[in-house]
N, C-alpha and C positions, 0 to 999 in steps of 0.2 A: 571510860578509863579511870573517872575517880577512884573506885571501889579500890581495884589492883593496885591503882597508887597508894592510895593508902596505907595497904598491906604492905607494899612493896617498904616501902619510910619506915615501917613499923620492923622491918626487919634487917634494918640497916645502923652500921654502927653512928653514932653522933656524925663526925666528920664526913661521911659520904652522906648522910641525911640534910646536911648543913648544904654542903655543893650540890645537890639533885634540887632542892628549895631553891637556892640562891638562882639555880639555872631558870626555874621554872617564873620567876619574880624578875627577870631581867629582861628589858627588851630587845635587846641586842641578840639574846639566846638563838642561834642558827638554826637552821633545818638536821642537822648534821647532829648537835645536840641532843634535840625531840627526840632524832631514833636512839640514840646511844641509851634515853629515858629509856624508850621503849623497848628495846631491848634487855633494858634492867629487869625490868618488870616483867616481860618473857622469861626470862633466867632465873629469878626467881622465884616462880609456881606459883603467884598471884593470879592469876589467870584459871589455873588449875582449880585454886582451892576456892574462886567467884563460881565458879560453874560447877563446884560441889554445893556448895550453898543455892543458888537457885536449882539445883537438882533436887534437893532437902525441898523449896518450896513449890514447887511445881509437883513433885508425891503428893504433899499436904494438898494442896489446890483440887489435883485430880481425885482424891479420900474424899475430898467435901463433893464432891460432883457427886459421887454415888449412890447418894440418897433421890437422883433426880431420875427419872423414866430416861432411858433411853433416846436420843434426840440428835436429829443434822445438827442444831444448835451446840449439844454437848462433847457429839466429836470434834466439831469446826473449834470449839474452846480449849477439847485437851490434845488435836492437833497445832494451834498457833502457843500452846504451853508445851510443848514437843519440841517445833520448833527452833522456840527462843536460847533454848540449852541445844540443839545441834545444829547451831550455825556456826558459820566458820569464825575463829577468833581473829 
């Protein structure tokens, strides 16, 4: 969930950036909270554009394989990098 949060803060105005940190830094912060985070960061396509980026690296990964023979090994590789990008969020 780093990644998305990231993005997520990065695309928020100061004042909601300031209260999603402050949430995240306080012990008190509820269960009720967390999801409200994580519903931020659902809402706003952080999720989306994380799993455009390892789709980006997972192409690349699978381009370098191609230089190898044919191999259980090499499918078992670009099936568990298949995968990683269509599991559920």
């Amino acid at each position: 969930m780093t990644l998305p949060l990231i993005y997520t803060l990065s695309g928020l105005g100061a004042e909601e950036r300031t209260r999603v940190k402050d949430l995240l830094r306080n012990p008190g912060t509820t269960d009720d909270h967390y999801r409200s985070i994580i519903d931020l960061v659902r809402r706003n396509g952080a999720l989306d554009r994380v799993q455009q980026e390892a789709r980006g690296y997972v192409d690349h990964a699978t381009d370098c394989l191609k230089i190898f023979p044919d191999s259980e090994i090499k499918s078992d590789l670009i099936r568990l990098s298949q995968h990683i990008i269509d599991r559920e969020k």
